[in-house]
C-alpha positions as semicolon CSV with decimal commas, in nm:
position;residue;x (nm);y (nm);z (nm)
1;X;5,856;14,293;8,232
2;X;5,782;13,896;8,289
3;X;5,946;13,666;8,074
4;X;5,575;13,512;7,953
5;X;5,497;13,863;7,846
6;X;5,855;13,863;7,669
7;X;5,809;13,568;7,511
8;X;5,407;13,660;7,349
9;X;5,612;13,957;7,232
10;X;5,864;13,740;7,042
11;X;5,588;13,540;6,900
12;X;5,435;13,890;6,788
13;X;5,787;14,022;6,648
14;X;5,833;13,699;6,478
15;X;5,496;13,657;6,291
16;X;5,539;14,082;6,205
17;X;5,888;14,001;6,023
18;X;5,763;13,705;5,809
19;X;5,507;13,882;5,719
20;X;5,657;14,156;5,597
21;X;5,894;13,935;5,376
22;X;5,573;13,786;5,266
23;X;5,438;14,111;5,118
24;X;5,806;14,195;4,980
25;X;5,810;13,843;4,755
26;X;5,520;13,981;4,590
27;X;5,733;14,186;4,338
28;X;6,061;13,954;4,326
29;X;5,792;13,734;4,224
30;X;5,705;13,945;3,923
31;X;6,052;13,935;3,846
32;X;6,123;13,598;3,854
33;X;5,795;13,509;3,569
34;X;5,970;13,810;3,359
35;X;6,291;13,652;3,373
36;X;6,198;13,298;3,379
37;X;6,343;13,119;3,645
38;X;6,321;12,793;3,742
39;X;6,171;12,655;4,039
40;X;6,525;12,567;4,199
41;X;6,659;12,912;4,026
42;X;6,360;13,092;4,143
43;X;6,422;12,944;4,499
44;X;6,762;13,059;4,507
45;X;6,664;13,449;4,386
46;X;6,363;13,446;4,613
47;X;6,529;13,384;4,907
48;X;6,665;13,751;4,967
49;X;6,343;13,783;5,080
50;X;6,210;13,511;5,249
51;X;6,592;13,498;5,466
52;X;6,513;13,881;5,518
53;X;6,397;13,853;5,880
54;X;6,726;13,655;5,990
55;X;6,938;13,914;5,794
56;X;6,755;14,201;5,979
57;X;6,762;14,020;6,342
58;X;7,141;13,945;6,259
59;X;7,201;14,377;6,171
60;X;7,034;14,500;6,464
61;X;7,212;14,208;6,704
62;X;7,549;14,385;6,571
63;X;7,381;14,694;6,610
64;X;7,309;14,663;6,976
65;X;7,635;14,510;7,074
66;X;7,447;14,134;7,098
67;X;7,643;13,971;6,838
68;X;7,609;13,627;7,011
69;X;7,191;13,595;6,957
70;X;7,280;13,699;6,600
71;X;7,520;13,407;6,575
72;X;7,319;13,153;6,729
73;X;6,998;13,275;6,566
74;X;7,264;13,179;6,212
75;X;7,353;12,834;6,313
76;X;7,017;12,729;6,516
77;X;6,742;12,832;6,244
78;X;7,008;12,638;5,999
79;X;7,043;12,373;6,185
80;X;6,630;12,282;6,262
81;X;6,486;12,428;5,910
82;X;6,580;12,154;5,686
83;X;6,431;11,862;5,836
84;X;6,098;12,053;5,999
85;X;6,049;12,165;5,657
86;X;6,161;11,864;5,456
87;X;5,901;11,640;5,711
88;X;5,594;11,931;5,656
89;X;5,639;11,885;5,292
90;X;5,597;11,554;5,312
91;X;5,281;11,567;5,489
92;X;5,129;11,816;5,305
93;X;5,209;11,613;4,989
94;X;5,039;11,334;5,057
95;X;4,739;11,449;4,878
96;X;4,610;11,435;4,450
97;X;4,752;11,689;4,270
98;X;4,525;11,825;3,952
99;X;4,685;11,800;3,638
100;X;4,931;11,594;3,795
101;X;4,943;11,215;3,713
102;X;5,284;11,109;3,826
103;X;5,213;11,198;4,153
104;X;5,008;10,905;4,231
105;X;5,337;10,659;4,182
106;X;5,506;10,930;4,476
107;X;5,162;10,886;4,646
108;X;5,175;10,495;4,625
109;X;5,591;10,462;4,699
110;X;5,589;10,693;4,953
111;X;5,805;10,968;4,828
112;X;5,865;11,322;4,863
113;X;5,955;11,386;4,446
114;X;6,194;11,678;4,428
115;X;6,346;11,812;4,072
116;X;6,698;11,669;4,071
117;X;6,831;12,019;3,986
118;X;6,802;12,146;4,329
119;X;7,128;11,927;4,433
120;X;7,319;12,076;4,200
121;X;7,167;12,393;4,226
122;X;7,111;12,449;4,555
123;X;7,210;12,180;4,799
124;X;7,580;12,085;4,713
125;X;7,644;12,515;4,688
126;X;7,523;12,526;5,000
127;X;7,770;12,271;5,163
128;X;8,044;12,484;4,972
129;X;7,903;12,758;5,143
130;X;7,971;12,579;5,520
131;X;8,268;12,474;5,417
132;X;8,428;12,805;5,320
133;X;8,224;12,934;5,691
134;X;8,479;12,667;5,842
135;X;8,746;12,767;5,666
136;X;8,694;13,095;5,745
137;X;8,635;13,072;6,157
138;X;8,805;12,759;6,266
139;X;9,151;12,739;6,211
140;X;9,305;12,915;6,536
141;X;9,543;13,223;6,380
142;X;9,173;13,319;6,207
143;X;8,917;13,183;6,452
144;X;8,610;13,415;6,477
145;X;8,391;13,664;6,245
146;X;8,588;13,956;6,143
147;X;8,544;14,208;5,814
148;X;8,739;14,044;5,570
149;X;8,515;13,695;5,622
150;X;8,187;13,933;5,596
151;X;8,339;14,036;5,222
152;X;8,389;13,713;5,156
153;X;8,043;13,563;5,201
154;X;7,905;13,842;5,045
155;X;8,117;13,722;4,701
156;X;8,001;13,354;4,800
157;X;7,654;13,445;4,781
158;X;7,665;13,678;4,497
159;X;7,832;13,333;4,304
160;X;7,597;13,130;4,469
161;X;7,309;13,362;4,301
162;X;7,437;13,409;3,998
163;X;7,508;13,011;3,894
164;X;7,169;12,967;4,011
165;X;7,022;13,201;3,763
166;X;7,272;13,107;3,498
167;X;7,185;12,713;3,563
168;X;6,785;12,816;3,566
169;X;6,685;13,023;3,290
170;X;6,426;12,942;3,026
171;X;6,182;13,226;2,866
172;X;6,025;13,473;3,068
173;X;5,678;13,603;3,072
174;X;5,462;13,929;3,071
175;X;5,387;14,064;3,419
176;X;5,152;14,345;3,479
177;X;5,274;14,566;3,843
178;X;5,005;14,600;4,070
179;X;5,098;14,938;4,299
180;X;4,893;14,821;4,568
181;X;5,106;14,569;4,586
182;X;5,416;14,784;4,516
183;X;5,301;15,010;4,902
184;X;5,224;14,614;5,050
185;X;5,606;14,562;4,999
186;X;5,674;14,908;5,155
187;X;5,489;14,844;5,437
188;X;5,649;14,479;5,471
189;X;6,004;14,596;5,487
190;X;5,906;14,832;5,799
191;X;5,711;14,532;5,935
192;X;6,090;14,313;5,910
193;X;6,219;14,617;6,045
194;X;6,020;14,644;6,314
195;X;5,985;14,299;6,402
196;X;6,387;14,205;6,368
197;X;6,398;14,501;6,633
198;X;6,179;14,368;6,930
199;X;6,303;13,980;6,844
200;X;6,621;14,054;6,918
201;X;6,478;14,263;7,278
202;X;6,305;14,037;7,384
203;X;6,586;13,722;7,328
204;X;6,782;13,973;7,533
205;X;6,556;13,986;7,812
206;X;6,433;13,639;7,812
207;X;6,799;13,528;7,829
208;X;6,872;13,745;8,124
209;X;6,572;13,633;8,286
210;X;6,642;13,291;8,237
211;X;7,068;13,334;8,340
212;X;7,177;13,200;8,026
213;X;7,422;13,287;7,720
214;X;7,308;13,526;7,434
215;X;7,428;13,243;7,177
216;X;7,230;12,963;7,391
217;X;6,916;13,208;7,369
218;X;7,034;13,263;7,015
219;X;7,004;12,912;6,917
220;X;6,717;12,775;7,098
221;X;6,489;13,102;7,107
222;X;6,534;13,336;6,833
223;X;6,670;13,039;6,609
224;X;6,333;12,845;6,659
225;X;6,104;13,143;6,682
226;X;6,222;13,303;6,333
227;X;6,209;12,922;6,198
228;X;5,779;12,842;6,311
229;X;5,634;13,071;6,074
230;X;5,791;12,917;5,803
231;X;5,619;12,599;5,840
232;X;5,278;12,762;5,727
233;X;5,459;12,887;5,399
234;X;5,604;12,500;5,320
235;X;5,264;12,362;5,360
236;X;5,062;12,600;5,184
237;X;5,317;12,598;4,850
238;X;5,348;12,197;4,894
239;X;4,989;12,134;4,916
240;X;4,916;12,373;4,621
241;X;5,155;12,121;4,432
242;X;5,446;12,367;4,392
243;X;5,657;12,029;4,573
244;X;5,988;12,136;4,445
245;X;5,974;12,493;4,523
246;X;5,835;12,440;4,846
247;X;6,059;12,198;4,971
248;X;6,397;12,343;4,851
249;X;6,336;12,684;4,917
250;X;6,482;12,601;5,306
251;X;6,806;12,549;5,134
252;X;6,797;12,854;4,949
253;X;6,704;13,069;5,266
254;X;6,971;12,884;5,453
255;X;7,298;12,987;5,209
256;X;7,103;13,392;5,246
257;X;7,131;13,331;5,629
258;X;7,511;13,177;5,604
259;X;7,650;13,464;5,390
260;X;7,452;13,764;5,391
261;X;7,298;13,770;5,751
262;X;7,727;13,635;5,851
263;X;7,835;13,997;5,665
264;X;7,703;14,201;5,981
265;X;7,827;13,947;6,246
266;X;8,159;13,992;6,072
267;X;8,148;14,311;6,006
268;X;8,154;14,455;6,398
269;X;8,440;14,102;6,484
270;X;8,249;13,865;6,648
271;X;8,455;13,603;6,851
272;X;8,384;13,255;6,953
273;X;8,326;13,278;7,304
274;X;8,292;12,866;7,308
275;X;8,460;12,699;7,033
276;X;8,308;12,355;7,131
277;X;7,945;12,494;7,083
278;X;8,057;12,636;6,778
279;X;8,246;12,365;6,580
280;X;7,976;12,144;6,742
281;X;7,671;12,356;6,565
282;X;7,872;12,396;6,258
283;X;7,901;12,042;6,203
284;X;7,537;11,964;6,230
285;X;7,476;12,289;6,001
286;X;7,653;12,077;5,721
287;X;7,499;11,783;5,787
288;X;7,148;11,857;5,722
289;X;7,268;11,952;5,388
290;X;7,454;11,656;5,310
291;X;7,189;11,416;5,424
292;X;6,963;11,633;5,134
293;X;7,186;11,544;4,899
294;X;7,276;11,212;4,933
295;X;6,924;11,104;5,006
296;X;6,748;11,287;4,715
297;X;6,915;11,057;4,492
298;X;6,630;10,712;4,479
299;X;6,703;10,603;4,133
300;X;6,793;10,739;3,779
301;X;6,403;10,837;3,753
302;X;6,292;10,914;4,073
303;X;6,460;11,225;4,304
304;X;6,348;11,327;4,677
305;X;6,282;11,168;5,012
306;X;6,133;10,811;5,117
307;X;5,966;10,801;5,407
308;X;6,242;10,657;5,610
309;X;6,486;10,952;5,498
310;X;6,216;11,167;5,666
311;X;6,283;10,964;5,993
312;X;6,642;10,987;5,991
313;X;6,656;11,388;5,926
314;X;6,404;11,428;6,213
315;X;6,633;11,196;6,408
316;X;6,978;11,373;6,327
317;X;6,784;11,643;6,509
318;X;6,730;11,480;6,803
319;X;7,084;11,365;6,811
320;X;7,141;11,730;6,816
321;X;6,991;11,862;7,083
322;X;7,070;11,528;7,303
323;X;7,455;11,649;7,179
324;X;7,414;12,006;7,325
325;X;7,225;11,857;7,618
326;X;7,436;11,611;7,719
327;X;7,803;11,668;7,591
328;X;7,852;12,069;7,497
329;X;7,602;12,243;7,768
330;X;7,631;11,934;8,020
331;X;7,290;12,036;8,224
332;X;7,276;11,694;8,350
């Protein structure tokens, strides 16, 4: 088949898996009114779904013996999500919120207001996340993914879940389940299914096509591809005025994808093929985080991003790929 035809059905897989985790929020939704979440909390819980096409790519690239898209799907979508989403929030908040008065002083200084929770709920878990990853796969004597470091992020996550919740709780509400809704999230869990399925195809053919490594295509394809749809999702909840949970959900989805879409990886012992790519990608998967947290900080009243912070996570990106271009892939 020709590698344009490959890559329209990527675009088709892709679009099919997100929005079949759209249809399954629907009733984790419900859940999270009845329990009362927070926005940060609610982030954190909702994100089993919203990571679910990663997860599923990351299972069936173990499945077909194509562990390396899987990993560079992992460290490419985690690398490029936090500043394309942190950037379309801020553009789709620069708008007047209803019922919202303090948003004219973000309007007016330029910011990107974020609840200060989400460092300490999400963000700084997160990096503790990476950090055990690193611990995990790049000391020599254990360097790689192997069954015991799948078990282990599982734990992470379930800890990383449960202080959320713990940390975001306040009085839940009535919900009334809709079972039209109920068969929607049926159908969406085939669609991610489905979709995770002919991703992962056509990454393998487009990478054969184009004589170059699964975890490259990994990285730069499937890592990308699975990424775009999310963008629509940021800008819709942002410019609803749902700021908070719109922006921080990345970091949410982002720990799912670092534990729970790792536990298949590890599960069938996935080696490093090319430890410089890997420490390389690693590193720049905890700095996005870090930058987050550090930056969020503007004063003791205001939390999120200036407009200048927006600049330098765009530009961290750039470094990035002039990093791989240049120095770890050395195409010129």
């Amino acid at each position: 088949m020709n590698v344009w035809l490959w890559v329209v059905v990527l675009g088709l897989a892709a679009w099919a898996a997100h929005w079949g985790a759209d249809q399954l929020l629907t009733p984790l939704k419900m859940l999270r009114k009845q329990w009362g979440l927070t926005a940060s909390a609610g982030a954190a819980f909702l994100a089993i779904v919203t990571a679910s096409p990663e997860v599923a790519i990351n299972i069936t690239s173990a499945a077909r013996g194509v562990s390396d898209i899987g990993l560079g799907n992992l460290l490419g979508s985690n690398i490029i999500s936090i500043p394309l989403m942190v950037t379309i929030a801020y553009f789709a908040s620069r708008k007047q919120f209803k019922n919202n008065k303090e948003h004219q002083k973000h309007l007016d200084t330029n910011l990107l207001a974020l609840n200060k929770r989400s460092v300490s709920v999400l963000s700084i878990p997160y990096l503790a996340i990476i950090a055990l990853v690193a611990i995990l796969t790049l000391p020599k004597a254990w360097r790689g993914l192997q069954p015991i470091d799948g078990w282990i992020m599982l734990a992470a996550y379930a800890a990383f879940l449960m202080r959320a919740i713990i940390k975001g709780r306040k009085k839940g509400e009535s919900v009334e389940w809709d079972k039209k809704k109920v068969w929607l999230s049926v159908a969406g869990a085939m669609a991610i299914a489905v979709g995770a399925f002919f991703i992962v195809k056509a990454t393998e053919n487009i990478v054969s096509v184009l004589n170059i490594s699964e975890i490259v295509g990994g990285l730069f394809i499937t890592g990308i591809m699975t990424t775009a749809p999310e963008i629509f999702k940021t800008w819709s909840v942002v410019k609803g005025g749902e700021v908070t949970a719109g922006t921080t959900s990345v970091i949410a989805d982002n720990a799912v994808t670092m534990t729970i879409a790792f536990f298949p990886l590890a599960l069938v012992t996935t080696p490093i093929e090319d430890f410089q790519l890997f420490w390389v990608n690693l590193a720049f998967v905890g700095l996005m985080p870090l930058l987050y947290s550090v930056f969020v900080h503007q004063s003791k009243e205001l939390h999120g991003f200036s407009r200048w912070q927006i600049f330098v996570f765009d530009a961290a990106y750039i470094v990035y790929l002039l990093t791989m271009v240049f120095f770890v892939l050395k195409l010129f």
